[in-house]
N, C-alpha and C positions, 0 to 999 in steps of 0.2 A: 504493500500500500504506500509504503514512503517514498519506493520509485516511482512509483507511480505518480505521485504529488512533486515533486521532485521532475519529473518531465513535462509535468503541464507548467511549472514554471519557469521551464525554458524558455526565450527570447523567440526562437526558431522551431518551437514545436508548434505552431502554426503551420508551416511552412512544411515542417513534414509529416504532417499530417495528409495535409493537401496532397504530397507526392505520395503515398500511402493509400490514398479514398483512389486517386488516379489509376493507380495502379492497381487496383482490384477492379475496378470498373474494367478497366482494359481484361484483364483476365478473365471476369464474369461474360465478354460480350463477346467473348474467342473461347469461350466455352457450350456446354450442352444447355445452361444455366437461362443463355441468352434470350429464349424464348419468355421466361420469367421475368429480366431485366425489363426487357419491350414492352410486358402486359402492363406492370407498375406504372410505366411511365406514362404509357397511353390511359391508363384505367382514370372513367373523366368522372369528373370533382363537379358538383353543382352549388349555390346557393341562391339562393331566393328568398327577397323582405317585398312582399307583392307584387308589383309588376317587375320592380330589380330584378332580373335575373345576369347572373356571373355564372356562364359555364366554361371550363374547360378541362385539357386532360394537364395529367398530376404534372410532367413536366412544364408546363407554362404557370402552373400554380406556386412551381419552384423559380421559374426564372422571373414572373412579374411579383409575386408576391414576399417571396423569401426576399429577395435580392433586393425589396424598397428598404427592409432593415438594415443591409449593408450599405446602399446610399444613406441611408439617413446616418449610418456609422462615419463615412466617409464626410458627410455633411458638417456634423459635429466637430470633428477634427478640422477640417478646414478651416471654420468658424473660429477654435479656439488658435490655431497657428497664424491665423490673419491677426488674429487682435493682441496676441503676446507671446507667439511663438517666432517659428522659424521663419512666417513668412510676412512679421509685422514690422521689417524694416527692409527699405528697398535695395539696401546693401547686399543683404542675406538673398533677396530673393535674386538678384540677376545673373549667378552665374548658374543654379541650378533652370534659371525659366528658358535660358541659353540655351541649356545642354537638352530640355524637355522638349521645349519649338522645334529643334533637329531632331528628337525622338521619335515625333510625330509625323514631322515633314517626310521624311526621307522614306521614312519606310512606306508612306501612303503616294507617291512617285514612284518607288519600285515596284510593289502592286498595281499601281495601275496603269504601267507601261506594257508590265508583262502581259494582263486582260483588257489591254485598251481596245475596243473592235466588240465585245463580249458586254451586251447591254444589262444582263442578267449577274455575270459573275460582274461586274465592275463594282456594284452596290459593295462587294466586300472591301475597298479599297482600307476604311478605319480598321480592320481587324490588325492589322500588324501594327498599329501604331500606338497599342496599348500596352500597359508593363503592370504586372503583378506584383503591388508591392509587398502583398505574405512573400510572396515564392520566393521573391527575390531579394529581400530583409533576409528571409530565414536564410537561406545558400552563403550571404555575406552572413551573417552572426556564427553561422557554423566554423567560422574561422576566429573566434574568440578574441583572444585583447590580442591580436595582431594587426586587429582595424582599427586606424586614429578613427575616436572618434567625431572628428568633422566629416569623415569621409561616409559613415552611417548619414549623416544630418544630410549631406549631397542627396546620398541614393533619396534619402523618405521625403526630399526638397522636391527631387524632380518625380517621383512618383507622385506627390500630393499635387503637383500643377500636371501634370498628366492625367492625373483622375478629373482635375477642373478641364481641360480640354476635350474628354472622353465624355463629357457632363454635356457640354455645348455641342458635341457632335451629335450624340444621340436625340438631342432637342431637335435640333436643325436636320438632319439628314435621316432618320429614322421613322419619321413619323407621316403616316397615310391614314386617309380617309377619312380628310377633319371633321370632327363636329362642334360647329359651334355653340350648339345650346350646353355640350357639356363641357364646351371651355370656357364659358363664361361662368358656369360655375366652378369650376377650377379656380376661375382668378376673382372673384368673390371671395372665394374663403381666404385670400390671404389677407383681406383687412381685418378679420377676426385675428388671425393669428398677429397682424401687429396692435391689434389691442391688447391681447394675454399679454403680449411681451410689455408693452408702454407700462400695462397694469400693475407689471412684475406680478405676474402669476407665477410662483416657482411652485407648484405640483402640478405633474407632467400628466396625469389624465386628462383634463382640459385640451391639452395639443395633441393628444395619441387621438382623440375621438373627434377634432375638427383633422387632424392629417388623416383619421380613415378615409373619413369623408371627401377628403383631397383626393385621395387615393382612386378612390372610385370612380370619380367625376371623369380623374387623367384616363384612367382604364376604358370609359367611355368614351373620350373625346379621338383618342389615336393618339395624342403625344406619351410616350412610354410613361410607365405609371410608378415603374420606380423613380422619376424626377420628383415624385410629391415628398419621398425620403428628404432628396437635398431641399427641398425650401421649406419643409417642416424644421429642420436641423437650424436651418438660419434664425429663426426665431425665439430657440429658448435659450432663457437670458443665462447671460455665462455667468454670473454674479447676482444674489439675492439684495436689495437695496436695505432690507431693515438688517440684514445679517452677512456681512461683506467677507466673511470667511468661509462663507457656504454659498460653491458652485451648482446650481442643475445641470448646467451643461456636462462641466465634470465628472460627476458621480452619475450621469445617464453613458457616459461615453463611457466610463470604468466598469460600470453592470454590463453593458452591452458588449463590447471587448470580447469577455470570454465567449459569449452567444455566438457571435457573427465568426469568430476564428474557431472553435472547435464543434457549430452548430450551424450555421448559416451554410459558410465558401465548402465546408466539406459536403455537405450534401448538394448543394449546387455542382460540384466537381463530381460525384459520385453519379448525379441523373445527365452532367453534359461529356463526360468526359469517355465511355465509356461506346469504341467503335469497334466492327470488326475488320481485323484485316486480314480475311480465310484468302479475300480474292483482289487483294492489294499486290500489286508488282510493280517495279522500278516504271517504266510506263506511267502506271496511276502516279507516283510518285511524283513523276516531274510532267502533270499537266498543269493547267495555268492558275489553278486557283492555290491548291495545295504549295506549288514551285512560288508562287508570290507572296505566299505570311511566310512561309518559311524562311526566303530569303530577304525580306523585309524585316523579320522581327532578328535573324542572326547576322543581318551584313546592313539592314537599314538602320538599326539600332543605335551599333556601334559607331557605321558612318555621323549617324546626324549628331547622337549626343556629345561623342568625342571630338568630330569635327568639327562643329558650332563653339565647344567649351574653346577649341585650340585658336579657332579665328578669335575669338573673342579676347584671349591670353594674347595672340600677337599684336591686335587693336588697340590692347589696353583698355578694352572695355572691364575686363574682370580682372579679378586676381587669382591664384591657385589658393584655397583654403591652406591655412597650415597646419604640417606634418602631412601632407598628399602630394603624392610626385604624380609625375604624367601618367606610369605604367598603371599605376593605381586606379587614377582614372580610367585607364583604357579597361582596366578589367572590372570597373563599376558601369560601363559603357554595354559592357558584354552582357550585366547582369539585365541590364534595362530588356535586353532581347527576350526575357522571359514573361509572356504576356499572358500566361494562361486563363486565370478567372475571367477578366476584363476582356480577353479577346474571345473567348467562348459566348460570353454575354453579345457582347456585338455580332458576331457570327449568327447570333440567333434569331437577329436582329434581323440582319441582310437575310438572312436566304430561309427564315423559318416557313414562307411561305409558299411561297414558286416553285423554288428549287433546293427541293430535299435531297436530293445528290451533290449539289453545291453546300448545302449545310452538313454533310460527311468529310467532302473535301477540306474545306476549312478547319474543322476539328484534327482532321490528319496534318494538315501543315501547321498547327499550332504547336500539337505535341511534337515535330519534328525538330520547329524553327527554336522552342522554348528551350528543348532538350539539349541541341547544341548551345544555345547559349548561357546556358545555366552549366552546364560541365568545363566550357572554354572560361568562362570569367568565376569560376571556382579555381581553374588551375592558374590562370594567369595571378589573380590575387595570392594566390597559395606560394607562387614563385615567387611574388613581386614584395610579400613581407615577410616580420621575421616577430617571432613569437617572444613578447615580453617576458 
């Protein structure tokens, strides 16, 4: 039992968990099992409050509805690194927003040269240009106090404004078949929620039951419906006004932590991750969809975030954090290549509907593109320090 406790208090047992849930899923769906894996995911979920009705099958129930608690986790966090973390001085933010703008850029250029011509697969273009910040926290922590830590604050710097541009993608590029009656109540409810906040309402059921109802509106209108996470997140106040030592935001972000890392991303991992490859061959491998996250997230990655950080070093626009040499960088560069939560999400996004063999592809060049770059920028980092 005390190991037990003792590895959930690891930094990185997130992160290998995640490759853990992965990897059973992979086994179960190149097994006899698969037929069960499939029934689960399809078997459809209803509910109904009178005319409301919300149908669907369990895997969309996991990717629109689990995953609005992990925006709203992500929300949270952001919220509090904007106003007194890592990202509430403009110093702090420019060389990580540097190396994130190329993280994004580059790899959605090389996907979309490779399926330019391809009306259907091109919608994938954002998948590569997402970075998993478990996966890829955890891969770097697995290297213990050999990491300065400024160079942690980089990776979680450019993961955090990569999740705010993964936030605006899916806003913008995601979203069909508006309804306007149901986004206008959508945006209704956000002046309730900045009443709570003005009010200093710090008990958080008041905002969990005007965000359901966010929730619901977004799920009707077509703009994806875990955005209601992140502007729910924006609203509760990070400080109680009668009692200035007691955070909501905080102690919501700290209950929720464990939920979304050992409850939430693994079962999301466990119903997305999970492909067969009985009738996968070199061929499948290097057609245009898979051959473009792949090499987007293991050659785009590196390109943009290292390239971008380096122009920016020879400009004089930034500085190198200190105790971070270049090498170091290059092998947190690598790390960024790991996109898997965040690129499965979007995956699901592009192609859940049209093209179901496009949404297989995708998943194959994720696990492909993440995998090299999580093993490359484990060994480059492993070479490039030295164990205190």
């Amino acid at each position: 039992m005390n190991l037990l406790k003792d590895f959930f208090k690891l930094e990185a047992a997130s992160g290998i968990i995640l490759v853990v849930v992965a990897v059973l899923a992979m086994i179960i769906s190149n097994s006899p099992l698969h037929y069960y894996y499939e029934l689960i995911l399809d078997l459809p979920i209803e509910i109904r409050v009178g005319p409301l009705l919300i149908a669907k099958p369990l895997l969309l129930w996991v990717n629109d509805a689990l995953m609005a608690v992990f925006f709203f986790l992500v929300g949270l966090e952001l919220k509090r690194e904007m106003i007194e973390g890592a990202l509430s001085k403009l110093s702090n933010i420019a060389f990580p927003a540097i190396g994130a703008i190329g993280g994004m850029l580059i790899p959605a250029i090389i996907y979309s040269w490779i399926n330019w011509g391809d009306a259907i697969a091109i919608r994938g273009w954002a998948i590569p240009a997402a970075t998993d910040i478990a996966f890829a926290l955890g891969i770097l922590l697995l290297l213990g106090n050999r990491i300065p830590t400024n160079l942690k604050i980089f990776l979680l710097s450019v993961a955090i404004i990569d999740d705010i541009g993964a936030i605006i993608i899916i806003a913008l590029f995601y979203t069909e078949n508006l309804s306007i009656n149901a986004l206008l109540i959508s945006l209704s409810i956000i002046p309730v929620l900045y009443i709570l906040n003005r009010k200093n309402v710090v008990r958080i059921i008041p905002y969990l039951f005007v965000g359901l109802i966010m929730w619901v509106a977004l799920l009707k209108s077509g703009i994806h419906a875990t955005l209601a996470g992140v502007i729910l997140a924006f609203f509760i106040p990070i400080r109680a006004k009668d009692n200035p030592e007691y955070s909501p935001l905080k102690k919501l972000e700290h209950d929720l932590h464990g939920v979304v890392a050992y409850g939430v991303l693994p079962i999301f991992a466990f119903a997305n991750a999970g492909i067969s490859l009985t009738a996968v061959g070199l061929d499948y491998i290097l057609g245009p969809v898979p051959l473009g996250i792949a090499i987007g997230l293991f050659v785009g990655k590196q390109l943009g975030v290292f390239g971008f950080c380096w122009i920016g070093l020879k400009a004089g626009w930034v500085s190198l954090p200190r105790e971070v040499n270049l090498m170091q960088l290059y092998g947190v560069a690598l790390l960024c290549g790991v996109g898997f939560t965040m690129s499965l999400f979007i995956d699901s996004l592009a192609f859940d509907k049209e093209a179901v063999n496009l949404l297989f592809d995708g998943r194959l060049g994720i696990m492909l593109g993440s995998l090299c770059s999580g093993v490359a920028g484990y060994l480059v980092l492993r070479m490039t320090t030295k164990a205190k």
